[in-house]
ROLUM-480962 format. One record per residue (C-alpha): residue number from 1; x, y, z. Coordinates in steps of 0.2 Angstrom, whole numbers. Layout:
<semars>
i: NUM; X: X; Y: Y; Z: Z
...
</semars>
This chain:
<semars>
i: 1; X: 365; Y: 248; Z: -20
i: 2; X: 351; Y: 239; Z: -28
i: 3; X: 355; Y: 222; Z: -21
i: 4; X: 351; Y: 213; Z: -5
i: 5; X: 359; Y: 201; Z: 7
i: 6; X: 353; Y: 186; Z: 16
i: 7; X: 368; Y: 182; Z: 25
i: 8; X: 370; Y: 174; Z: 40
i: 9; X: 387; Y: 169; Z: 51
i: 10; X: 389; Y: 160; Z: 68
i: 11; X: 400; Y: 153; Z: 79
i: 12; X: 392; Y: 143; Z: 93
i: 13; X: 390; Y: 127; Z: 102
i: 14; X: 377; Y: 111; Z: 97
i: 15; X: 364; Y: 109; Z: 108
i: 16; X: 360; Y: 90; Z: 105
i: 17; X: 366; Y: 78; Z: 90
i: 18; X: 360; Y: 80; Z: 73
i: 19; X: 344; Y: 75; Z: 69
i: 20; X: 340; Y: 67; Z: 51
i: 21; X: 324; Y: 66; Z: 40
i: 22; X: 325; Y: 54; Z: 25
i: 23; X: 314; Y: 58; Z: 9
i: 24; X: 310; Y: 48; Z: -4
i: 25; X: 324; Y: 51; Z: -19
i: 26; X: 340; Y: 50; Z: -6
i: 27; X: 338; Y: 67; Z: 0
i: 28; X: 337; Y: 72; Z: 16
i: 29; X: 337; Y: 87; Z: 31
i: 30; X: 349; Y: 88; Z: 46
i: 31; X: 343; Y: 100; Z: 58
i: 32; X: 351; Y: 104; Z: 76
i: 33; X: 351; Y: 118; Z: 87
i: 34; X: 365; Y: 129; Z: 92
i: 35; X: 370; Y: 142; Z: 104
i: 36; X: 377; Y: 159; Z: 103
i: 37; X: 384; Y: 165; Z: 121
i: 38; X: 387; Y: 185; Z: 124
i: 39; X: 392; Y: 192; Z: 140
i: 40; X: 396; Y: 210; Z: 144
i: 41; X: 397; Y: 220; Z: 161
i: 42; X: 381; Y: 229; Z: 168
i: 43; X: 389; Y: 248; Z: 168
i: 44; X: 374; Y: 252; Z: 183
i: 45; X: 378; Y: 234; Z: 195
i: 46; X: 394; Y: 229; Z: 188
i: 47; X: 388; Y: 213; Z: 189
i: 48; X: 394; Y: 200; Z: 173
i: 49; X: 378; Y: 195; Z: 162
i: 50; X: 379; Y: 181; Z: 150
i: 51; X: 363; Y: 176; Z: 138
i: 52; X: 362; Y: 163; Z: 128
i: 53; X: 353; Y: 163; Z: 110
i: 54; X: 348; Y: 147; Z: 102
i: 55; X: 346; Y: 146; Z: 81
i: 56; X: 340; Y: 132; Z: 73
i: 57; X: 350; Y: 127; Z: 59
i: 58; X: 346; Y: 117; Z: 45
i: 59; X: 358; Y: 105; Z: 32
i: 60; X: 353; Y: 98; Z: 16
i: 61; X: 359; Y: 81; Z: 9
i: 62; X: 378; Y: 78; Z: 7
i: 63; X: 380; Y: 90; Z: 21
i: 64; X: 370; Y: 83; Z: 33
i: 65; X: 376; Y: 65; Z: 33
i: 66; X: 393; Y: 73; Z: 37
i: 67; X: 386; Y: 83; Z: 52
i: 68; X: 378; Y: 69; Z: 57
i: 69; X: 393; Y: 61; Z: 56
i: 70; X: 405; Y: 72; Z: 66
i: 71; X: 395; Y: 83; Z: 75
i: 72; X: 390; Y: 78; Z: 92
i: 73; X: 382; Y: 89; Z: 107
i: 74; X: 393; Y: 102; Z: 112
i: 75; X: 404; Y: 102; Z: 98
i: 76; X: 408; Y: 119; Z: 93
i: 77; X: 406; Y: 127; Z: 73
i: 78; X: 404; Y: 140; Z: 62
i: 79; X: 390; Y: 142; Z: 52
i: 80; X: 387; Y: 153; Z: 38
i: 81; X: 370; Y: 151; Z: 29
i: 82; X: 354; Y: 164; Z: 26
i: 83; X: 339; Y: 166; Z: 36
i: 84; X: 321; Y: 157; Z: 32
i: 85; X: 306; Y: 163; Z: 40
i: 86; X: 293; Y: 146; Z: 38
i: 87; X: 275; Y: 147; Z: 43
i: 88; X: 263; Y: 134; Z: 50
i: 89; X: 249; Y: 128; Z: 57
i: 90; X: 250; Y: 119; Z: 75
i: 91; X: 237; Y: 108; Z: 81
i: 92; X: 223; Y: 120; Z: 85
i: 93; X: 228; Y: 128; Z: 71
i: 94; X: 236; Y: 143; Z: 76
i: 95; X: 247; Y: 151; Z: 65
i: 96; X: 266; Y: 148; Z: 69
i: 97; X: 282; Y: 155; Z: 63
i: 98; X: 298; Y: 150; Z: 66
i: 99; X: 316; Y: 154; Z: 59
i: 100; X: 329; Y: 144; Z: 53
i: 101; X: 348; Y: 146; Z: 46
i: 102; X: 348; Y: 137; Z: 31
i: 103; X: 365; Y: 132; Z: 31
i: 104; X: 378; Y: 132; Z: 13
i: 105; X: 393; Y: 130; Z: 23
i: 106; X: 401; Y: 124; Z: 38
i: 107; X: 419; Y: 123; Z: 47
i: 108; X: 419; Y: 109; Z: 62
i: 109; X: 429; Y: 120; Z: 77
i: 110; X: 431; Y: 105; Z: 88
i: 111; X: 446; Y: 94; Z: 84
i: 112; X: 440; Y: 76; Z: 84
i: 113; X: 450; Y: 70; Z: 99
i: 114; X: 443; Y: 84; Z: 111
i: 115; X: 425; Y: 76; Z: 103
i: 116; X: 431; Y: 60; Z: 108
i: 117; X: 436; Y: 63; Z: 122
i: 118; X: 421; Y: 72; Z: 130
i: 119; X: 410; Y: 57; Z: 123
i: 120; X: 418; Y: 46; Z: 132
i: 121; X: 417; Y: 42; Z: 151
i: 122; X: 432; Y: 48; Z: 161
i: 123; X: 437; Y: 32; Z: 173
i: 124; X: 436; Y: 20; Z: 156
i: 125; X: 452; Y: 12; Z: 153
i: 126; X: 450; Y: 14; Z: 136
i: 127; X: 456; Y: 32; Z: 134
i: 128; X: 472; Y: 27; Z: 141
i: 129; X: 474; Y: 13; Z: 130
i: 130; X: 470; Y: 23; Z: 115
i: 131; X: 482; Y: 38; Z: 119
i: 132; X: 496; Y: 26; Z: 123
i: 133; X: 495; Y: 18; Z: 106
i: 134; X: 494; Y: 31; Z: 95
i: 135; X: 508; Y: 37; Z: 86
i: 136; X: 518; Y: 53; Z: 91
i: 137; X: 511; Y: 69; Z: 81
i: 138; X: 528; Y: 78; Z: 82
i: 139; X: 543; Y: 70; Z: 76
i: 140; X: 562; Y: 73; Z: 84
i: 141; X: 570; Y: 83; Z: 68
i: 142; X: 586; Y: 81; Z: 65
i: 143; X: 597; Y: 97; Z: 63
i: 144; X: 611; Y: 89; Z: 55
i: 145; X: 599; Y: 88; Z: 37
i: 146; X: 591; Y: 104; Z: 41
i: 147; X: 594; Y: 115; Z: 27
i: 148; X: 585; Y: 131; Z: 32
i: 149; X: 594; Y: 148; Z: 29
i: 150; X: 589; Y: 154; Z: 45
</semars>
């Protein structure tokens, strides 16, 4: 194969809200951390191990205001993007590296009233109000103009 692949796919959780960087020109960056979980069994102890890998993720333009948007802490997502290795120099001018997903697509895994409902405080009387008001998501069918062969 005389091709190569920069592909990158992840499902995690965000670690904070997005955070945007306006440039002159209407573009702008979105970038927010998220978390990878893997747990497996120690074979020697038996005892359960769980580590957590955090991947900074970066959005351009059009895709950032909508992460912005609807993405909040915690939220989960899928995330499929390349890697980018960028290097710079701190402040005593030390040579850094750090490296990012740039992300090209996105699929938001937490439903907007599970979102909702974890930004909002649990005693507010608001919650009630707004899941009383809203209108039923299933509908009584009636089988009498049910025409399915089965």
């Amino acid at each position: 194969m005389s091709g190569t692949v920069n592909k990158v796919m992840l499902i995690g959780h965000t670690g904070d809200d997005v955070k945007m960087i306006h440039f002159e020109g209407g573009n702008c960056i979105g970038r927010f951390p998220l978390a990878t979980n893997e747990t497996y069994t120690n074979r020697t102890t038996g005892e359960k191990v769980s580590n957590t890998e955090w991947h900074n993720i970066v959005v351009r333009n059009k895709a950032a205001e909508i992460c912005e948007r609807y993405l909040k802490k915690g939220d989960k997502v899928y995330i499929e993007g390349r890697l980018k290795t960028r290097k710079w120099q701190d402040d005593q001018g030390n040579e850094r590296y750090s490296t990012e997903i740039q992300c090209t697509d996105f699929t938001f895994l937490t439903s907007k009233s599970e979102s909702e409902t974890a930004s909002q405080k649990p005693e507010s009387s608001t919650v009630e109000k707004t899941e009383q008001t809203e209108p039923p998501q299933n509908q009584p069918v009636n089988d009498q103009e049910d025409d399915l062969p089965f």
